[in-house]
ChimeraX commands (.cxc) that place a marker at each C-alpha (Angstrom):
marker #1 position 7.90,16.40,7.89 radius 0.5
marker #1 position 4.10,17.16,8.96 radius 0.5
marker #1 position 2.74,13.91,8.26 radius 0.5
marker #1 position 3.98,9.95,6.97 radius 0.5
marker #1 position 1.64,7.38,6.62 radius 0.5
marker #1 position 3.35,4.33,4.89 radius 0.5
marker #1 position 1.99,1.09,3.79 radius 0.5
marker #1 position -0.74,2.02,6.44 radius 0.5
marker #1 position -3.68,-0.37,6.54 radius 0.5
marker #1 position -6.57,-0.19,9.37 radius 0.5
marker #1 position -8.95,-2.32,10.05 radius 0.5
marker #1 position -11.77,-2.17,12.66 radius 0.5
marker #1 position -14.55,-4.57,13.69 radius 0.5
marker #1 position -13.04,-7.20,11.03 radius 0.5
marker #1 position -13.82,-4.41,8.67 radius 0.5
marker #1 position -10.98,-2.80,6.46 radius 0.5
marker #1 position -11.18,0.76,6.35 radius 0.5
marker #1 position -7.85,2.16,5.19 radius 0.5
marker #1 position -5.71,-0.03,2.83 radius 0.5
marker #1 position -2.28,-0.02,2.03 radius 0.5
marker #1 position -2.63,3.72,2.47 radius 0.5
marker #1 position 0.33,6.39,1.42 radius 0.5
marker #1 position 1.11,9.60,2.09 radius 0.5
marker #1 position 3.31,12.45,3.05 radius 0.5
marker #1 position 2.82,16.42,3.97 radius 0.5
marker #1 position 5.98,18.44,3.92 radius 0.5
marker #1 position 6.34,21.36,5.80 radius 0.5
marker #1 position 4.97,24.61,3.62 radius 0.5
marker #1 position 1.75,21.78,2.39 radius 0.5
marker #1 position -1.66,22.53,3.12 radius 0.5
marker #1 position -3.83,19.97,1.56 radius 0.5
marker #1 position -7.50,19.52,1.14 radius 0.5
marker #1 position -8.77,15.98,0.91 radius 0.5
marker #1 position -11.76,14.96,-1.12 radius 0.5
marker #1 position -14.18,11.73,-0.04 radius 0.5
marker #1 position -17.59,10.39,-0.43 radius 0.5
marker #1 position -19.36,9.05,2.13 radius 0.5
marker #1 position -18.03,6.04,3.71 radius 0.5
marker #1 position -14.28,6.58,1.98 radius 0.5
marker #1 position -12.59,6.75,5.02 radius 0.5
marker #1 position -11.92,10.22,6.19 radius 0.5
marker #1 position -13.51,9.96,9.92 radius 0.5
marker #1 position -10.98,7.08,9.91 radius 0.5
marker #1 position -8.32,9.03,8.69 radius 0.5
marker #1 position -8.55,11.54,11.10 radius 0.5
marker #1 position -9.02,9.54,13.94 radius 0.5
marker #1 position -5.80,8.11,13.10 radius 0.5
marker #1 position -4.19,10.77,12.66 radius 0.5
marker #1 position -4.75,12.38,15.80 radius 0.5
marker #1 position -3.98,9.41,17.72 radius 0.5
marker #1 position -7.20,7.94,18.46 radius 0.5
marker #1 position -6.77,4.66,16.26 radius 0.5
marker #1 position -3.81,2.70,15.77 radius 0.5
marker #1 position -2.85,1.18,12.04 radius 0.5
marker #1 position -3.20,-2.68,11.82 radius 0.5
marker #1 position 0.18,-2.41,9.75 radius 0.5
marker #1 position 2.00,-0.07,8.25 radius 0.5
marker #1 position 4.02,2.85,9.77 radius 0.5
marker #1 position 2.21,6.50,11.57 radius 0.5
marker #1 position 4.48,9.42,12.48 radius 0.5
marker #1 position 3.04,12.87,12.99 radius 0.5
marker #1 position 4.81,15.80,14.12 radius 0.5
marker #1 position 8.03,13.85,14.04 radius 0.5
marker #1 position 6.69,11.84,16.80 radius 0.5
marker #1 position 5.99,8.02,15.34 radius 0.5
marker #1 position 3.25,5.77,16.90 radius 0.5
marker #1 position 4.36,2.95,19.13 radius 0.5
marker #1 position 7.52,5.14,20.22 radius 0.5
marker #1 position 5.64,8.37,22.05 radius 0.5
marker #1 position 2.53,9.02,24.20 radius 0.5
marker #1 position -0.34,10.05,21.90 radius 0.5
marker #1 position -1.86,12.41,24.14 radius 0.5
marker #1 position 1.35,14.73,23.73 radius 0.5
marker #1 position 0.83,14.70,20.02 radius 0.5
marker #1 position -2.81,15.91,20.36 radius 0.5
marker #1 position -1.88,19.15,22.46 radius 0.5
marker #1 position -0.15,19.86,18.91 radius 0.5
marker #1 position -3.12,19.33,17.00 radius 0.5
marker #1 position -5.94,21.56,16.16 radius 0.5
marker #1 position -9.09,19.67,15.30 radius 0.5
marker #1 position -12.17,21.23,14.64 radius 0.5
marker #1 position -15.37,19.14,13.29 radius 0.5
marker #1 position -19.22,20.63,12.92 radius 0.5
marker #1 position -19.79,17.65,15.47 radius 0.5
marker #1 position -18.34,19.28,18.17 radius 0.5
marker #1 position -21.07,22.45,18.12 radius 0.5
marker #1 position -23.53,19.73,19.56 radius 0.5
marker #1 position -21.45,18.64,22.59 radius 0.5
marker #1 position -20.67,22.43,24.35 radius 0.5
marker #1 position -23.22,23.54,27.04 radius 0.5
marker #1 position -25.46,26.03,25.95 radius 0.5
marker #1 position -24.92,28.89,28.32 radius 0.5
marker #1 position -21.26,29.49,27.46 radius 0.5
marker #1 position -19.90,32.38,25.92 radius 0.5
marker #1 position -17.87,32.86,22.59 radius 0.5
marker #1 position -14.75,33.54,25.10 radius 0.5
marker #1 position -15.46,31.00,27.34 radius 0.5
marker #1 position -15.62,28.25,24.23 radius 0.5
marker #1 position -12.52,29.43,22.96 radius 0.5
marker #1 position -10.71,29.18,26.23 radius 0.5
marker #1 position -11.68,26.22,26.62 radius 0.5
marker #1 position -9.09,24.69,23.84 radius 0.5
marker #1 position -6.55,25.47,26.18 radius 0.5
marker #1 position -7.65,22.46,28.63 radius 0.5
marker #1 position -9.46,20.31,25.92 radius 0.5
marker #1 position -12.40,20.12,27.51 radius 0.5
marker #1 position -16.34,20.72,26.54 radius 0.5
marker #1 position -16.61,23.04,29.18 radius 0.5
marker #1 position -14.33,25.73,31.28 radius 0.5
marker #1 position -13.71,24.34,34.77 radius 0.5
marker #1 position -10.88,25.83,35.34 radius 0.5
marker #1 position -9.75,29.65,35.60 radius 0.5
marker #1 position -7.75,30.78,33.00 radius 0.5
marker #1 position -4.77,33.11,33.43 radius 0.5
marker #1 position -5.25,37.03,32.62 radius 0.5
marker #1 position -2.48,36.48,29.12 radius 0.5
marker #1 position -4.81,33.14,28.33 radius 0.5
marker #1 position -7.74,35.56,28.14 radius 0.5
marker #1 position -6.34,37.97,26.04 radius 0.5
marker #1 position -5.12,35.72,23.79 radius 0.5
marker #1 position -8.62,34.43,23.72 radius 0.5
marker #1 position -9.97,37.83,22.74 radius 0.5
marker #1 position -6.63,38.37,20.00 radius 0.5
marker #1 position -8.23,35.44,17.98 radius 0.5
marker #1 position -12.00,36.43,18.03 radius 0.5
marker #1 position -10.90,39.69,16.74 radius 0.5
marker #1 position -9.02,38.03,14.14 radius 0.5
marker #1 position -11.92,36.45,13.09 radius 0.5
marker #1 position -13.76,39.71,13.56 radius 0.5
marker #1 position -15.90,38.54,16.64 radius 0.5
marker #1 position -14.76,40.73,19.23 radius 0.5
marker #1 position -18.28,41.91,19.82 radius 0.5
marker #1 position -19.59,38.88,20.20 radius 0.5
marker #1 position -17.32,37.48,22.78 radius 0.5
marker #1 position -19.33,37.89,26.06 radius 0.5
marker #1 position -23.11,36.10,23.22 radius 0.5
marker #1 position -23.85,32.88,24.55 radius 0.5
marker #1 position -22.27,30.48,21.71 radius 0.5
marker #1 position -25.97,29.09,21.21 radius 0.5
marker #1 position -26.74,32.11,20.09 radius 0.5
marker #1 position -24.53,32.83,17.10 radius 0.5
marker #1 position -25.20,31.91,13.83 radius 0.5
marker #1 position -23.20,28.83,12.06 radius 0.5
marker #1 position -20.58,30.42,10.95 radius 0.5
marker #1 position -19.33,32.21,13.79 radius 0.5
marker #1 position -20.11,29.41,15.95 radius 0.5
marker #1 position -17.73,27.71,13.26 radius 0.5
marker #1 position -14.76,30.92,13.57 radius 0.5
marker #1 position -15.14,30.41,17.37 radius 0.5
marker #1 position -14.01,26.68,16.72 radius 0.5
marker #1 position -11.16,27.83,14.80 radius 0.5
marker #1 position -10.04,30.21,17.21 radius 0.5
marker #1 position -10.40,27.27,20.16 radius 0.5
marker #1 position -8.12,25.54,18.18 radius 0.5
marker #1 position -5.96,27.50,17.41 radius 0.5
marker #1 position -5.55,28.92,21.27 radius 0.5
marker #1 position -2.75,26.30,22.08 radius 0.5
marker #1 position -0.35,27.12,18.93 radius 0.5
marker #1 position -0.96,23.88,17.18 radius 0.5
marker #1 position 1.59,22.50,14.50 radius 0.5
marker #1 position -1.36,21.06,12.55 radius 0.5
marker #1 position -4.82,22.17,11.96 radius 0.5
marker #1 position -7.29,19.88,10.72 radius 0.5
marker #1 position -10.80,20.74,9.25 radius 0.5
marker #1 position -13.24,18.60,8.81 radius 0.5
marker #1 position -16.09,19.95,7.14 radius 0.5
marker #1 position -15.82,23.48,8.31 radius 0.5
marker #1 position -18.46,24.74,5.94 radius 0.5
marker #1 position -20.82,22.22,6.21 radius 0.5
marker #1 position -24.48,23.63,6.29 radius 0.5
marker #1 position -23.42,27.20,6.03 radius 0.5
marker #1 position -24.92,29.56,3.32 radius 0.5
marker #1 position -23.29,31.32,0.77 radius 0.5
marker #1 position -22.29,34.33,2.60 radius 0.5
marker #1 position -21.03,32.77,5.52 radius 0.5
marker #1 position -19.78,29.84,3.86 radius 0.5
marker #1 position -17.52,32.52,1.50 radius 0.5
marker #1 position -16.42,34.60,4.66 radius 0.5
marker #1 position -14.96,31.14,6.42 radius 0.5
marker #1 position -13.33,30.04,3.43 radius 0.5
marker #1 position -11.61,33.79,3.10 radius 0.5
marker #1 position -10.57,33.10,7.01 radius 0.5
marker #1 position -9.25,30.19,6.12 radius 0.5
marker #1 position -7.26,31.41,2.94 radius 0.5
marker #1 position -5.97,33.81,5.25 radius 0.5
marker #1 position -4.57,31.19,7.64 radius 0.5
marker #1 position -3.12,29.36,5.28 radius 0.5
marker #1 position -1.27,32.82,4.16 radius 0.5
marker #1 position 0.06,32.70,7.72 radius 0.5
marker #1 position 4.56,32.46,7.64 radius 0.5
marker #1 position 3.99,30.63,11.22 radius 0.5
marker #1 position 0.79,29.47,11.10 radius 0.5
marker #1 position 0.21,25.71,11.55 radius 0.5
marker #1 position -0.53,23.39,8.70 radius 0.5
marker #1 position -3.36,22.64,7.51 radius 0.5
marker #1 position -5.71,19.78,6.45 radius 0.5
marker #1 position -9.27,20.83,5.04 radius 0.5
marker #1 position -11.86,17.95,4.54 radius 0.5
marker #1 position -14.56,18.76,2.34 radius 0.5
marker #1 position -17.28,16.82,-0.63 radius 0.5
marker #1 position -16.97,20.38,-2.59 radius 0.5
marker #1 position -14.02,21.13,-4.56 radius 0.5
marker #1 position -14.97,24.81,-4.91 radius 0.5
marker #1 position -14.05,24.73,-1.18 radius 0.5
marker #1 position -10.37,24.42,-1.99 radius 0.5
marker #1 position -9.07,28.09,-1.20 radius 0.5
marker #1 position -6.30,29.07,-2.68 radius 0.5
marker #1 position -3.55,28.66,0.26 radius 0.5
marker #1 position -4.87,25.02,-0.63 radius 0.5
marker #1 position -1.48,23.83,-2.10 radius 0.5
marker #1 position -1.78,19.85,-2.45 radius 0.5
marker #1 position -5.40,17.75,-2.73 radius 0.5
marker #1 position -6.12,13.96,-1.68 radius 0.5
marker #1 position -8.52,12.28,-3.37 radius 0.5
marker #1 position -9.55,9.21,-0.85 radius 0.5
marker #1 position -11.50,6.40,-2.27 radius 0.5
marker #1 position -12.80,3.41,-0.61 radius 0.5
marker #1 position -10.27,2.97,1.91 radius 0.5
marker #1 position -7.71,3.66,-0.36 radius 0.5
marker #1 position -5.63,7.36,-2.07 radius 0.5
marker #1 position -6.83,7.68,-5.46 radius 0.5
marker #1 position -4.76,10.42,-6.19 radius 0.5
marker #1 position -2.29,13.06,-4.27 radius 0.5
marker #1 position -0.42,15.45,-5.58 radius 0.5
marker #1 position -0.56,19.52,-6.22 radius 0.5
marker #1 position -4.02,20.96,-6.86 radius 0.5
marker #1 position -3.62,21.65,-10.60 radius 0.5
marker #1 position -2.76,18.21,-11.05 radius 0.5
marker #1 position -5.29,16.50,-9.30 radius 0.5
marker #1 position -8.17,19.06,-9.80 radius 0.5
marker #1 position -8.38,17.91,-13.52 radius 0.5
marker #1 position -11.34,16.92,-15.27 radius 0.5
marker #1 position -10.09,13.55,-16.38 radius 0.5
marker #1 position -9.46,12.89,-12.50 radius 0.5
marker #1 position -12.42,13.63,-11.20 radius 0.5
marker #1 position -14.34,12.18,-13.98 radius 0.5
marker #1 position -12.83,8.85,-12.62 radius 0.5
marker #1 position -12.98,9.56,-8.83 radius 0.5
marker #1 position -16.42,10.67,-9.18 radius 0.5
marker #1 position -17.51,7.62,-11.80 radius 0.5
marker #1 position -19.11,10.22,-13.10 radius 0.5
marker #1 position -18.88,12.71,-16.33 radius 0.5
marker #1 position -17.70,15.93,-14.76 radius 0.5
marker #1 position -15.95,19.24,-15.81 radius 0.5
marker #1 position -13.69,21.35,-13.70 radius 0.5
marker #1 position -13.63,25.06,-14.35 radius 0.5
marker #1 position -10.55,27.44,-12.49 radius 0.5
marker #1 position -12.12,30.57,-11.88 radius 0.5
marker #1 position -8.95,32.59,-10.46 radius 0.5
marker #1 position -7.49,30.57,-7.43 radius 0.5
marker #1 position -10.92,28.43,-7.25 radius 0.5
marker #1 position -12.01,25.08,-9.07 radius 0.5
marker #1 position -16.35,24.89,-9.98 radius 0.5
marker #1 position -17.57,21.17,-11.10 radius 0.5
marker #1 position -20.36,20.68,-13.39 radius 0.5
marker #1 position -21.63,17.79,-13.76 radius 0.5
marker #1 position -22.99,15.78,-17.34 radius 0.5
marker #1 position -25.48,13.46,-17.38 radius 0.5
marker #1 position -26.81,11.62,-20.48 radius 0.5
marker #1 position -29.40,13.23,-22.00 radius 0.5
marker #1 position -28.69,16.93,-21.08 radius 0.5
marker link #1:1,2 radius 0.2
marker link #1:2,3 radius 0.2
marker link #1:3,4 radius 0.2
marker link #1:4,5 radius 0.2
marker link #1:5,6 radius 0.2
marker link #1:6,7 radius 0.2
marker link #1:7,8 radius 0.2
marker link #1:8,9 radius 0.2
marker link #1:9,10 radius 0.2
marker link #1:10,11 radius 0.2
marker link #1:11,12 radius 0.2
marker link #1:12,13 radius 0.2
marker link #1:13,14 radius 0.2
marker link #1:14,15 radius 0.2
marker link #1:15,16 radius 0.2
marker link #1:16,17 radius 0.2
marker link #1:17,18 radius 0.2
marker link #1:18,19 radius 0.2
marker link #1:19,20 radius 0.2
marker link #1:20,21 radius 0.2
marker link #1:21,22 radius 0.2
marker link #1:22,23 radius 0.2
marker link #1:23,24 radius 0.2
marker link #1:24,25 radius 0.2
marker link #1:25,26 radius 0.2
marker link #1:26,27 radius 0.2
marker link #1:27,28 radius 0.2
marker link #1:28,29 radius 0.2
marker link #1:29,30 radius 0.2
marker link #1:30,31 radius 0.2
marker link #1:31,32 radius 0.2
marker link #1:32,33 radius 0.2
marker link #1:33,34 radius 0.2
marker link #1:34,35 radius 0.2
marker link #1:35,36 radius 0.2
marker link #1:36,37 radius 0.2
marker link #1:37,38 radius 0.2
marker link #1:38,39 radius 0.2
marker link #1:39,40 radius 0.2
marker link #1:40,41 radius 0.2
marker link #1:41,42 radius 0.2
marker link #1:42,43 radius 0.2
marker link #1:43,44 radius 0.2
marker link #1:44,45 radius 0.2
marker link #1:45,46 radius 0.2
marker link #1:46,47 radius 0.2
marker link #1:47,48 radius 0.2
marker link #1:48,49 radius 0.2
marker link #1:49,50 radius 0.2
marker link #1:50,51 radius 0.2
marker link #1:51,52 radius 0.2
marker link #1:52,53 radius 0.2
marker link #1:53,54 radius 0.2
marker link #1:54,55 radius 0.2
marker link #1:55,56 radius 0.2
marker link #1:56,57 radius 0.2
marker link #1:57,58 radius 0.2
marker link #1:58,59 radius 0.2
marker link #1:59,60 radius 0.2
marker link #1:60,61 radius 0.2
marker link #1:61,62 radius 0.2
marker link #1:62,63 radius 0.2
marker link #1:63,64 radius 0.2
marker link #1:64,65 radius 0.2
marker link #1:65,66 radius 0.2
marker link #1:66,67 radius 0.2
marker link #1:67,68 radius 0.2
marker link #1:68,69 radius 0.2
marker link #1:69,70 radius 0.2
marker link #1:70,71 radius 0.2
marker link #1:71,72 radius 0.2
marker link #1:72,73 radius 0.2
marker link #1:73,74 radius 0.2
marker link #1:74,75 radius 0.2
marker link #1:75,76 radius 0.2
marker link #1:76,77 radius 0.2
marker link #1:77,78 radius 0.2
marker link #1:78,79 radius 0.2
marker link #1:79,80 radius 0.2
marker link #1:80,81 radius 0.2
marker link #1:81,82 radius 0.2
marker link #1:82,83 radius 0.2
marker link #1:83,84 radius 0.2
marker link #1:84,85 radius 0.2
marker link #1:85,86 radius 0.2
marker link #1:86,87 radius 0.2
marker link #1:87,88 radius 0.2
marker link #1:88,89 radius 0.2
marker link #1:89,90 radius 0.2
marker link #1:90,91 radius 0.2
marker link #1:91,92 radius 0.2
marker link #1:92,93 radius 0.2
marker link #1:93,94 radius 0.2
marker link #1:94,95 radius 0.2
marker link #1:95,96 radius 0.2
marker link #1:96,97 radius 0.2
marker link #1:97,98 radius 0.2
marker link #1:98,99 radius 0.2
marker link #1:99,100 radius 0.2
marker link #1:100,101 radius 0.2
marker link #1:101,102 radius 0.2
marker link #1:102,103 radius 0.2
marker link #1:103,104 radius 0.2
marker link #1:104,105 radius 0.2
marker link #1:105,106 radius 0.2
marker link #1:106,107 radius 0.2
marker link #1:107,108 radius 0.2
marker link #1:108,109 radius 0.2
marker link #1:109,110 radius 0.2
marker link #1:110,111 radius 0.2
marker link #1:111,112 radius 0.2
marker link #1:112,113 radius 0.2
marker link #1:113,114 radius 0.2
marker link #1:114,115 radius 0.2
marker link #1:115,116 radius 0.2
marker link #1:116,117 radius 0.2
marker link #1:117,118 radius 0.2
marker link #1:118,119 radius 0.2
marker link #1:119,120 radius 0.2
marker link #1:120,121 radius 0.2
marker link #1:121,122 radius 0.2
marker link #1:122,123 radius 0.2
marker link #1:123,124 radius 0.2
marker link #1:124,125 radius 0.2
marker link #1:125,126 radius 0.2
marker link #1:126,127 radius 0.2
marker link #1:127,128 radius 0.2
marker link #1:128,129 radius 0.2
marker link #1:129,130 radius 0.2
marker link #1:130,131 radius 0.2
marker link #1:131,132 radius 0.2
marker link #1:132,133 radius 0.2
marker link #1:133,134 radius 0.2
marker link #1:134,135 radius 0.2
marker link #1:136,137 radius 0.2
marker link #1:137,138 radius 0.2
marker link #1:138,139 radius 0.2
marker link #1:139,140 radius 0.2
marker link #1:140,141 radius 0.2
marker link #1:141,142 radius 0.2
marker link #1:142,143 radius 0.2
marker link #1:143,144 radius 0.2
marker link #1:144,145 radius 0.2
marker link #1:145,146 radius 0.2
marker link #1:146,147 radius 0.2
marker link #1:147,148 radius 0.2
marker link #1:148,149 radius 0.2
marker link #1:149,150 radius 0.2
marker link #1:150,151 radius 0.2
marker link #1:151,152 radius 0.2
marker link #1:152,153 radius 0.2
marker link #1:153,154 radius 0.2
marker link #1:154,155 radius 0.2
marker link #1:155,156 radius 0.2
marker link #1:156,157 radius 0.2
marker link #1:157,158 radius 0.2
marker link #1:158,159 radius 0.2
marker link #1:159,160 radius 0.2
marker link #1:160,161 radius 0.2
marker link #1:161,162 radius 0.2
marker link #1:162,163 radius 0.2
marker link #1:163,164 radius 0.2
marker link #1:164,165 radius 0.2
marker link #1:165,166 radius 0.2
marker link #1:166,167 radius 0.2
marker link #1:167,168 radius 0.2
marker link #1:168,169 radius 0.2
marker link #1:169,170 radius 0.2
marker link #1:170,171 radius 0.2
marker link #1:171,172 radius 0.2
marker link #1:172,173 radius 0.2
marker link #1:173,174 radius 0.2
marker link #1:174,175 radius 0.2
marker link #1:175,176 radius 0.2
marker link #1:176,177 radius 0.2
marker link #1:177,178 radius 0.2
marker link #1:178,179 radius 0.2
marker link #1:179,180 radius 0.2
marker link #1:180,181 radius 0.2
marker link #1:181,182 radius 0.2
marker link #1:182,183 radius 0.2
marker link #1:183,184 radius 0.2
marker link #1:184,185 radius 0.2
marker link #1:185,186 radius 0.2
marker link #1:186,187 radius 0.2
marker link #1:187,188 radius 0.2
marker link #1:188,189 radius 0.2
marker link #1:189,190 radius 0.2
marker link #1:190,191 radius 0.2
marker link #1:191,192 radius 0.2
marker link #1:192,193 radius 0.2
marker link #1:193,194 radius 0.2
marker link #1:194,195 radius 0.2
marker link #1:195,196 radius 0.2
marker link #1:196,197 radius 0.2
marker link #1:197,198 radius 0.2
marker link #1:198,199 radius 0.2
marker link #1:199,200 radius 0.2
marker link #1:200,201 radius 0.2
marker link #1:201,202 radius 0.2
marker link #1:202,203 radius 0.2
marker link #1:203,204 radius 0.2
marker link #1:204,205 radius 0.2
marker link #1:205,206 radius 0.2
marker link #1:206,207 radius 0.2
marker link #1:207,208 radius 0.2
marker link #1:208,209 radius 0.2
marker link #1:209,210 radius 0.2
marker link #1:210,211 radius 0.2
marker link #1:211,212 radius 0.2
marker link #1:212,213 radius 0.2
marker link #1:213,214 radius 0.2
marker link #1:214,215 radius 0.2
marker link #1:215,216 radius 0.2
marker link #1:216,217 radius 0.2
marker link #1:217,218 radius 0.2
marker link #1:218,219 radius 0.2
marker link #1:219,220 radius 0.2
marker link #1:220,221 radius 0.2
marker link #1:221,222 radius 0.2
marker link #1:222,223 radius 0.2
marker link #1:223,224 radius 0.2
marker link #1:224,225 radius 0.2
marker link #1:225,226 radius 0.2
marker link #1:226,227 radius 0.2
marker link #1:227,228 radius 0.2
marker link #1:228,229 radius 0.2
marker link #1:229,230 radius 0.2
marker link #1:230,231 radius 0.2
marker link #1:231,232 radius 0.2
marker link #1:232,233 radius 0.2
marker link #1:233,234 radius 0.2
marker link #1:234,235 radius 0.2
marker link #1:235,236 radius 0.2
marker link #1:236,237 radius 0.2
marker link #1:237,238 radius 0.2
marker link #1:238,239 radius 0.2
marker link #1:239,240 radius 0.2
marker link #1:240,241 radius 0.2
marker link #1:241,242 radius 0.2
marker link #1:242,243 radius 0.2
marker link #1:243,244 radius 0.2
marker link #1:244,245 radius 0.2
marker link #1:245,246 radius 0.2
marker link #1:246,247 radius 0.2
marker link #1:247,248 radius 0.2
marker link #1:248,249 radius 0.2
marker link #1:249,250 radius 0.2
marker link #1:250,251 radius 0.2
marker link #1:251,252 radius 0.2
marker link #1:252,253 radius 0.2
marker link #1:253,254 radius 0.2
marker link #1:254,255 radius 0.2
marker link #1:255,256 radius 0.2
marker link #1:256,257 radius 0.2
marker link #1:257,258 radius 0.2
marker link #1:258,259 radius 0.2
marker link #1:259,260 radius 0.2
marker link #1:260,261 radius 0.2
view
C-alpha cells in the first residue's frame, strides 16, 4: 500500500479543510487529482508529506503510519516538486547544482557531493534531455526545463512516491506537451516511484495516469479509474457546470456549454 487516508478530517485555524476524507493508492496506481481553488489540495499534500497532522482519522504512507514513526524519514521517500519552489533557489546555481541539491533537501548546495552523486545527477538531466544545459545557471532556462530539472531533483534520492503539483502550470503548448510526454514516460517506469499529478486541466492526465480524484470542498467527490471518473455526467456535477469530455487516444479534452451558445 502507497497511500491510506481513512475517516481523515483536518482542520486548521478553527477552519475545516479536509472532511471525513477517504482514500487508498495501491502499488501499480498513479493517480491524478482534480481541484478548484480552495478544495483542499495544498492541504492534502501537506499532509501527506508529513507536514500537517489529521484532527481525526487515520494517515499511513509508505507503510509508515503517523503517530507511530518520525515524519522526517518518510519525506527522504518522497519526491515533491511544486512551481513554488522555482522562486526560492538562488539565482546563480546551475542545472547540476539544483538537482544535487535533492540529495540534502536543501535550497542551496552547501555541501560537496560525492563523484557517483554527480553522475547520477548528470544520468537524470540526460533523461530529461538536458545534458547540455547542466553547467546554465537555472535562472536562465526556460519554464519547462527549469520544471524537468525539478523532476530530476526529486527524483535524485530514489523516492517511493512522486508528487506533482502543478507541474505544467504556466508553460506553453510545446513545453507543456514535452513535460507531460516525460511524465508519461515515468509513469511507464517497472521501478519507478508512484506517482500523484495535481492539476485544474483534465487534458493533463497522461496516459500512465491510471486512477483520478476528484476533490471538492474539503471533501473526495469521486475516486476511482480514469474512464470512470473522466465521464461527462461526473464532471458536469464536479464542475456545476454543463461540460463534455472527449477521449482523444489515451487523453480526455473538456468543452464546456453555456446557455445560449
Amino acid at each position: 500500500m502507497v497511500l491510506k487516508l481513512k475517516d481523515v478530517t483536518l482542520i486548521r485555524e478553527k477552519k475545516q479543510i479536509l472532511k471525513n476524507f477517504n482514500w487508498e493508492i495501491k502499488r501499480g496506481e498513479h493517480w491524478a487529482v482534480l481541484g478548484l481553488n480552495g478544495a483542499g489540495k495544498t492541504t492534502l499534500l501537506n499532509l501527506i508529506c508529513g507536514y500537517y497532522y489529521p484532527s481525526k482519522g487515520d494517515v499511513e504512507v509508505l507503510g509508515k503510519k503517523f503517530g507511530c514513526y518520525d515524519l522526517r524519514e518518510l519525506r527522504r521517500e518522497i519526491g515533491f516538486v511544486s512551481s513554488s519552489l522555482q522562486e526560492k533557489l538562488y539565482v546563480r546555481e546551475t542545472a547540476l547544482e539544483v538537482v544535487l541539491s535533492g540529495l540534502f533537501a536543501t535550497i542551496g548546495l552547501f555541501d560537496r557531493p560525492q563523484e557517483e552523486d554527480v553522475e547520477k545527477a548528470l544520468r537524470l538531466l540526460e533523461k530529461f534531455n538536458l545534458s547540455n544545459l547542466a553547467n546554465s545557471q537555472y535562472q536562465t532556462l526556460s519554464q519547462g526545463e527549469k520544471q524537468k530539472v525539478l523532476i530530476a531533483r526529486a527524483l535524485i534520492n530514489n523516492p517511493r512516491l512522486l508528487i506533482l503539483d502543478e507541474p505544467a502550470a504556466g508553460l506553453d503548448l510545446l513545453a507543456r506537451e514535452e513535460l507531460l510526454a516525460d511524465i508519461a514516460f515515468l509513469c511507464r517506469e517497472e521501478n519507478g516511484p508512484a506517482i500523484i499529478l495535481v492539476t485544474h486541466h483534465p487534458e493533463e492526465i497522461v496516459a500512465g495516469i491510471t486512477h483520478v480524484l476528484l476533490l471538492k470542498n474539503g471533501e473526495v467527490f469521486a475516486a476511482g479509474k480514469k474512464d470512470e471518473v473522466l465521464t461527462s455526467e461526473l464532471l458536469t456535477d464536479f464542475y456545476n457546470l454543463p461540460v463534455q469530455v472527449d477521449k482523444e487516444g489515451e487523453r480526455y479534452w473538456l468543452k464546456v456549454f453555456k446557455s445560449g451558445m
